[in-house]
VOSEDO-723938 format. One record per residue: residue in three letters; z negated, y negated, x negated of N, C-alpha, C in turn. Coordinates in Angstrom, 1 decimal, always signed. Each point is the difference from the previous one (the first is absolute). Last residue first. Example, Ala and Ser with C-alpha at 12.3 -4.5 7.8 and 13.67 -1.06 7.14 Angstrom:
SER_-7.1_+2.2_-12.8_+0.0_-1.1_-0.9_-0.8_-1.1_+0.8
ALA_+0.1_+5.7_-0.3_+0.0_-1.2_+0.9_+0.0_-1.2_-0.9
***
This chain:
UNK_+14.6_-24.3_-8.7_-0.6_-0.2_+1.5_+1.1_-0.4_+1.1
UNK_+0.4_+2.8_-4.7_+0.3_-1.5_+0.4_-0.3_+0.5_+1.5
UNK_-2.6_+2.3_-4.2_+1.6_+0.3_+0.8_-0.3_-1.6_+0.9
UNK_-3.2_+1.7_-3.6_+1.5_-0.7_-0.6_+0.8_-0.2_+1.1
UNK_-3.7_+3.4_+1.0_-0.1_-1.0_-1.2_+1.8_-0.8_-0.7
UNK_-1.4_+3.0_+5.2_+0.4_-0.1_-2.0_+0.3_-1.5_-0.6
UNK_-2.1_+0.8_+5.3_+1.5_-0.6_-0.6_-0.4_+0.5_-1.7
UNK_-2.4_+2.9_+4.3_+0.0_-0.7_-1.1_+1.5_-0.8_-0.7
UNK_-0.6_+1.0_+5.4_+0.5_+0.9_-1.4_-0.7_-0.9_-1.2
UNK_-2.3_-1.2_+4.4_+1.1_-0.1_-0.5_+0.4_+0.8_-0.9
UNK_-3.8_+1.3_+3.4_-0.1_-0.7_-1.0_+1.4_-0.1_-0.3
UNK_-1.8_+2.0_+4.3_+0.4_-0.2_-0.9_+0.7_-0.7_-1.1
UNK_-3.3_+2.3_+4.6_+0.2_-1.9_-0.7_+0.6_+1.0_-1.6
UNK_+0.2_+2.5_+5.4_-0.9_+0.1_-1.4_+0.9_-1.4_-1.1
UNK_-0.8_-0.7_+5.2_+0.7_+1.2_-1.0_-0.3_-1.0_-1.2
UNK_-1.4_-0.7_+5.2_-0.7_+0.2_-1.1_+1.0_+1.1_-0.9
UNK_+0.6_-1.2_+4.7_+0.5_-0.8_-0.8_-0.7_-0.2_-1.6
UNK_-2.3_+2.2_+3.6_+1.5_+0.9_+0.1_+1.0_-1.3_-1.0
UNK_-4.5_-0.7_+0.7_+0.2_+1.1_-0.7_+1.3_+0.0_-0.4
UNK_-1.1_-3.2_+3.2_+0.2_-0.4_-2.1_-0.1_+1.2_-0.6
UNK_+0.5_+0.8_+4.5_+1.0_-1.3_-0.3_+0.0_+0.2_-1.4
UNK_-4.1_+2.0_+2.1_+1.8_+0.9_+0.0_+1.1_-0.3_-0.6
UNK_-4.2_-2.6_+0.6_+0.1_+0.7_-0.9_+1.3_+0.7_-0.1
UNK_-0.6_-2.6_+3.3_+0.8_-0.7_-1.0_-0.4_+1.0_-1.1
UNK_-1.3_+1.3_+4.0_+1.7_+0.2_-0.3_+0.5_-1.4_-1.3
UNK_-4.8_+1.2_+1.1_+0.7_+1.1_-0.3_+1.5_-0.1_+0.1
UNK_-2.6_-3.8_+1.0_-0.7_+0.3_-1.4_+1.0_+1.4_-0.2
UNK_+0.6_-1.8_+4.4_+0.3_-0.4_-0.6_+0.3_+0.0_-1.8
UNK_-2.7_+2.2_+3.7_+1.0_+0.3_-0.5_+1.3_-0.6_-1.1
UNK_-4.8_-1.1_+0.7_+0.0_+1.0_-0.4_+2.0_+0.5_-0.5
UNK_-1.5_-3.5_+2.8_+0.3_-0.2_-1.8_-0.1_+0.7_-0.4
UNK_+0.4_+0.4_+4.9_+1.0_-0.7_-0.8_+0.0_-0.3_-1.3
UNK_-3.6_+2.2_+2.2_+1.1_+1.1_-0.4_+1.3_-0.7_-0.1
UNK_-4.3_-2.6_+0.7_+0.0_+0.8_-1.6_+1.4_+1.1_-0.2
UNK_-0.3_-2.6_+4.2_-0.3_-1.4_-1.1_+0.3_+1.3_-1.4
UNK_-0.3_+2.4_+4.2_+1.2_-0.4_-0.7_+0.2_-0.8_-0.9
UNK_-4.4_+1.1_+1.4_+1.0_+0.7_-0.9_+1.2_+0.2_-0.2
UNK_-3.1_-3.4_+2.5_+0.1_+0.1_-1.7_+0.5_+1.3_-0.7
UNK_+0.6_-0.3_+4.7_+0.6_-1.6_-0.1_-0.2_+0.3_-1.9
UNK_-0.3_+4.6_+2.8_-0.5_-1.3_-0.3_+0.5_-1.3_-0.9
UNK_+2.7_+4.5_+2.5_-0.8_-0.8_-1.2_-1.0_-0.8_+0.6
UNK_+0.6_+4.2_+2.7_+0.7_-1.5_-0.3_-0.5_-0.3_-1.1
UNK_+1.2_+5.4_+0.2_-0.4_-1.3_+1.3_+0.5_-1.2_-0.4
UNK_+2.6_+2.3_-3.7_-1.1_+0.6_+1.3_-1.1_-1.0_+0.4
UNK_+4.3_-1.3_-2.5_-0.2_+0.6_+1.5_-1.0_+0.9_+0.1
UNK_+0.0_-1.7_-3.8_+0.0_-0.9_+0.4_+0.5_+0.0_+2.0
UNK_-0.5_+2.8_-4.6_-1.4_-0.3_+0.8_+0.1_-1.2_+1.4
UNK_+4.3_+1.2_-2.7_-0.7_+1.0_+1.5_-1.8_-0.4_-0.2
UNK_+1.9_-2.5_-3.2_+0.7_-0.6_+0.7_-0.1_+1.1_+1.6
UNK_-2.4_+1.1_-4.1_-0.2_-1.8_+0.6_+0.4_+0.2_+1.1
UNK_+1.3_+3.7_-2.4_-0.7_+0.2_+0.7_-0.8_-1.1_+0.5
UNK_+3.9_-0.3_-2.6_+0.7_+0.8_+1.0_-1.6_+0.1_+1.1
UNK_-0.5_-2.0_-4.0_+0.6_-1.1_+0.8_+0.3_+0.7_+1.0
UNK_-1.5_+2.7_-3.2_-1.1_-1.0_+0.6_+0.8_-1.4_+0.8
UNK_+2.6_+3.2_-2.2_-1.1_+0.8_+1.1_-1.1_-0.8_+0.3
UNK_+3.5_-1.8_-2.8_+0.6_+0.5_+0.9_-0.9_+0.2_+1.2
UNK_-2.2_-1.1_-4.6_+0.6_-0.9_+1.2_+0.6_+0.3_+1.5
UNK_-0.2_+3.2_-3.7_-1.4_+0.1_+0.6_-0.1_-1.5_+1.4
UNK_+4.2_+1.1_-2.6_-0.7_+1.1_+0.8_-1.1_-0.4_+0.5
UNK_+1.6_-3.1_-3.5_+1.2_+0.4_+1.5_-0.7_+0.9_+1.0
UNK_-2.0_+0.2_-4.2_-0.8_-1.4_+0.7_+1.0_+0.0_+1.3
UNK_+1.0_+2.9_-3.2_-1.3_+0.5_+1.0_-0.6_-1.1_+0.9
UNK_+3.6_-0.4_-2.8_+0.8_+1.1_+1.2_-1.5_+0.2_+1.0
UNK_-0.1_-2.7_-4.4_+0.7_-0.5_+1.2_+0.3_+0.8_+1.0
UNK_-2.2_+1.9_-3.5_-0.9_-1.1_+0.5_+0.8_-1.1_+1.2
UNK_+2.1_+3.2_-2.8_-0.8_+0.8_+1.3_-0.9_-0.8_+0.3
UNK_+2.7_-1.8_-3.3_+0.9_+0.2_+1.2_-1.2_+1.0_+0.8
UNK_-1.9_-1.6_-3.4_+0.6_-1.1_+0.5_+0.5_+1.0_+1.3
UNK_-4.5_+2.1_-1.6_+1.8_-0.5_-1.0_+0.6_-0.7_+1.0
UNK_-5.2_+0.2_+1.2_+1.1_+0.3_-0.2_+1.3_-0.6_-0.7
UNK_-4.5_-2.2_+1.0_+0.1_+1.4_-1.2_+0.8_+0.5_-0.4
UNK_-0.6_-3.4_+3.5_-0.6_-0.5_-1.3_+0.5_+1.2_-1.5
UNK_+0.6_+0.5_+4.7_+0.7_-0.6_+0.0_-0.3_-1.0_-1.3
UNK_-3.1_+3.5_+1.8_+1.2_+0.8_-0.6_+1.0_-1.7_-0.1
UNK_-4.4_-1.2_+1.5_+0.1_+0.8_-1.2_+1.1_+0.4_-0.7
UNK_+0.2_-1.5_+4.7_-0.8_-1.4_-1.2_+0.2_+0.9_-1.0
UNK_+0.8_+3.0_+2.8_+1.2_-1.3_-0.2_+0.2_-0.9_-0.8
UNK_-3.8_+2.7_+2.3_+0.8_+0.8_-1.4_+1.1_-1.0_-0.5
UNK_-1.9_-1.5_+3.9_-0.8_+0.1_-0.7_+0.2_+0.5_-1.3
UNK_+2.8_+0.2_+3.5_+0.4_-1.0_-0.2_-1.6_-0.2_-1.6
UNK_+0.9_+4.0_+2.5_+0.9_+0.1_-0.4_+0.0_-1.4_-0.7
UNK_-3.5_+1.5_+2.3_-0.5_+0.3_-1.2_+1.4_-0.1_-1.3
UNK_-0.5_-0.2_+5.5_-0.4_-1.5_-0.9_-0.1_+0.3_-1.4
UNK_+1.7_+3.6_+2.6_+0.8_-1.1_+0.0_-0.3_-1.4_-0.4
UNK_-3.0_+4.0_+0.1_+1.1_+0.2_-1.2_+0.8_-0.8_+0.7
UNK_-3.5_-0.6_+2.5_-0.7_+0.2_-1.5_+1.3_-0.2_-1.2
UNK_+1.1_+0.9_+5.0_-0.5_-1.4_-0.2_-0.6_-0.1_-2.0
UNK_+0.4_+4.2_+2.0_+1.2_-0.6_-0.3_+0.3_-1.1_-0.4
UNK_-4.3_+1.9_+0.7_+0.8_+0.7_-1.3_+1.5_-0.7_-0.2
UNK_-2.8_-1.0_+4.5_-0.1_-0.7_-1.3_+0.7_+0.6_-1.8
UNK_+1.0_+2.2_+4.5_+0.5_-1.2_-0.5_+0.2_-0.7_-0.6
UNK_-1.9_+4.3_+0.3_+1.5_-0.1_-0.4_+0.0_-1.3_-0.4
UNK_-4.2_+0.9_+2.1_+0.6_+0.0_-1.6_+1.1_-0.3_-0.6
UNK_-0.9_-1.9_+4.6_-0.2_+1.4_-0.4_+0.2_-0.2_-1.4
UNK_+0.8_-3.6_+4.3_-0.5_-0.1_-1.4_-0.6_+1.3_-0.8
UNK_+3.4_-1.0_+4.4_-1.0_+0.5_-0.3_-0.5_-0.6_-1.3
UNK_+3.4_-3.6_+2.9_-0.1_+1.8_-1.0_-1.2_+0.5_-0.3
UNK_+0.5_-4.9_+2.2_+1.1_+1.4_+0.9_+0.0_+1.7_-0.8
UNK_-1.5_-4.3_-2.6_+1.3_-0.2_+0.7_+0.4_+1.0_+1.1
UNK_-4.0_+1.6_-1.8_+0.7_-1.0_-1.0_+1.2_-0.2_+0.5
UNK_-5.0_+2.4_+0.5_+1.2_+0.0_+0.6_+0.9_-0.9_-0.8
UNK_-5.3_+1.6_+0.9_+1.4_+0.8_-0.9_+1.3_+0.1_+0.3
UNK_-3.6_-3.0_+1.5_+0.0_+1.4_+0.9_+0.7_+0.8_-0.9
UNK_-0.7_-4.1_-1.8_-1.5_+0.8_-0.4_+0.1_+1.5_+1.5
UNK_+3.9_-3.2_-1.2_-0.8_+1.1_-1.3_-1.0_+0.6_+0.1
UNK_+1.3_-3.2_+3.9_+1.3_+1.3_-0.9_-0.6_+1.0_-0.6
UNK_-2.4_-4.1_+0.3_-0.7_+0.9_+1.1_+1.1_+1.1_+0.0
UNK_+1.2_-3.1_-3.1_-1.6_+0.6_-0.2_-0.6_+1.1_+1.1
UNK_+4.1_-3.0_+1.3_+0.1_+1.2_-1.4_-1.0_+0.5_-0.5
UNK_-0.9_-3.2_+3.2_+0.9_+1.2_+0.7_+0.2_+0.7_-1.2
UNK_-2.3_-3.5_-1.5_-0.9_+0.8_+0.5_+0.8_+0.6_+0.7
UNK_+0.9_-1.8_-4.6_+0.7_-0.4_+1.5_-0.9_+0.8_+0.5
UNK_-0.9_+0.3_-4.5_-0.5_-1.4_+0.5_+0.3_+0.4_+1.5
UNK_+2.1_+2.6_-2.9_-1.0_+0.7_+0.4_-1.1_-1.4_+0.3
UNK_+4.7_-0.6_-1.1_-0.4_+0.7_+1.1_-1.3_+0.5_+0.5
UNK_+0.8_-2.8_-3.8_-0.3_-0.3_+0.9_-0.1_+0.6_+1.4
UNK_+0.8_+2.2_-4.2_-1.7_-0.4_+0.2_+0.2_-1.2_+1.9
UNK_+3.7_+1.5_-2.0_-0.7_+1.6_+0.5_-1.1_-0.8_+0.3
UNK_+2.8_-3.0_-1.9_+0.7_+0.6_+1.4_-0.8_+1.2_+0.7
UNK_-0.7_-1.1_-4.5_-0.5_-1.2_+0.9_+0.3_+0.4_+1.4
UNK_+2.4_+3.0_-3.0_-1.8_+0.6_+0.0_-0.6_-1.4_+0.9
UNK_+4.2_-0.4_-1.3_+0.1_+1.7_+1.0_-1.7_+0.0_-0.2
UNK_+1.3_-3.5_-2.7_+0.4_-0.5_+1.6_-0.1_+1.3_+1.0
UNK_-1.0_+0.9_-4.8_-0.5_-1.3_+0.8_+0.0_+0.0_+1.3
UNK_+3.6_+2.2_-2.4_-1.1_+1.1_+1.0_-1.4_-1.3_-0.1
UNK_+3.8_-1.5_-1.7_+0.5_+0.6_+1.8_-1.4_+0.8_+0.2
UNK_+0.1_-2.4_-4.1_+0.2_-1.1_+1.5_+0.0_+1.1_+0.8
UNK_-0.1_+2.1_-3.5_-1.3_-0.6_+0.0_-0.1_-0.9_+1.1
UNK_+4.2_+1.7_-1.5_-0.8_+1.0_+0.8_-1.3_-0.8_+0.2
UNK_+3.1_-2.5_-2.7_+0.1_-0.6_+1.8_-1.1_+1.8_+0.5
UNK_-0.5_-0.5_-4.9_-0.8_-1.4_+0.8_+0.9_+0.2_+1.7
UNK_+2.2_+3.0_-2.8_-1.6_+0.6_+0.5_-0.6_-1.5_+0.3
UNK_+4.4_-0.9_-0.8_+0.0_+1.4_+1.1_-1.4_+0.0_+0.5
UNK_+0.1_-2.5_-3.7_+0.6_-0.8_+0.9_+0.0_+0.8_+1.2
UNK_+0.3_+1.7_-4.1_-1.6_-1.0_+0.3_+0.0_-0.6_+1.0
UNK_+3.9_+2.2_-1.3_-0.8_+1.0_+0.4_-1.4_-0.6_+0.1
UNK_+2.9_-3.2_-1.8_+0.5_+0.9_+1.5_-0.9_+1.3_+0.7
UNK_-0.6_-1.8_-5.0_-0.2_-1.1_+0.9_+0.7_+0.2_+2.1
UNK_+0.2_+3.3_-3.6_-1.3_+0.3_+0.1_-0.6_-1.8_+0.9
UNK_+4.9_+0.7_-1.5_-0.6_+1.1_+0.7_-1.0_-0.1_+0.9
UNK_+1.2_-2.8_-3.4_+0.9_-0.6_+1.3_-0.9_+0.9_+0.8
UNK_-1.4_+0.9_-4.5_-0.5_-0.8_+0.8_+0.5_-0.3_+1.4
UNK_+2.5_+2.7_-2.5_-1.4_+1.0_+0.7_-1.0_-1.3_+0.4
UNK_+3.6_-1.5_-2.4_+0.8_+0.8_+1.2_-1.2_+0.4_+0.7
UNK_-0.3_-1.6_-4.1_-0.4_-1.4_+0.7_+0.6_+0.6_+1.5
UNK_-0.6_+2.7_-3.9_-1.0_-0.6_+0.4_-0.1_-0.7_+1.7
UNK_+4.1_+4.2_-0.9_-0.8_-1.3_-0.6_-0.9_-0.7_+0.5
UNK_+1.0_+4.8_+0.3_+0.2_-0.9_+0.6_-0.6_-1.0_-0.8
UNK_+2.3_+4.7_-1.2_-0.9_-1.1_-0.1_+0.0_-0.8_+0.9
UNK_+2.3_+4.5_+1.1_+0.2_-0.8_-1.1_-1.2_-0.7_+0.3
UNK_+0.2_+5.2_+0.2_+0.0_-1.2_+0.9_+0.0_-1.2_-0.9
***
């Protein structure tokens, strides 16, 4: 595998800093948006029959719930760590499914007034990830010009 230049893995590691600072936004705003539900007293009284928009609340669910917030939370991390191009493909994907599942949280029952407020930034935060991922290619340096040759 060839070298990457210094100032190339900077461009990089300046984009991929950038990815994991917007995860940090999206799940923020996925976690405020929790706390306040649990302020609203019809959603509090929801949760406390074991219910959630109309759906049971069973293990299953929360397990599911667990590993779909756990996708944006890893995010922050892997979008720091990973090699470029799987760092771009992961950040495309993981966006994808967190935008895909914003945007269906969004028909079941009614929103409330403040979670569409969070599930327009939320979503917002995941399709520009997608955007700058998906426009993220790998930064290359010009050919070295030889000594003597005419610019």
């Amino acid at each position: 595998m060839a070298r990457v230049p210094v100032a190339d893995q900077a461009a990089n590691r300046g984009r991929a800093g950038l990815l994991s600072t917007l995860w940090i936004f999206a799940v923020l705003n996925y976690l405020y948006c929790d706390v306040l539900g649990h302020m609203d007293g019809a959603v509090l009284a929801e949760l406390l029959r074991g219910e959630a928009g109309g759906m049971r609340i069973t293990q299953g669910f929360l397990l599911g719930a667990g590993v779909l917030m756990e996708v944006p939370i890893a995010m922050v991390l892997l979008a720091r760590v990973l090699p470029q191009r799987v760092n771009r493909w992961a950040n495309i994907a993981a966006a994808a499914v967190m935008t895909a599942a914003q945007a269906g949280s969004l028909l079941v029952g009614t929103p409330t007034g403040y979670y569409v407020l969070y599930s327009v930034i939320e979503l917002a935060c995941t399709v520009f990830i997608m955007g700058y991922a998906w426009t993220w290619r790998p930064v290359r340096s010009a050919a070295p010009v030889p000594v003597g040759a005419a610019r």
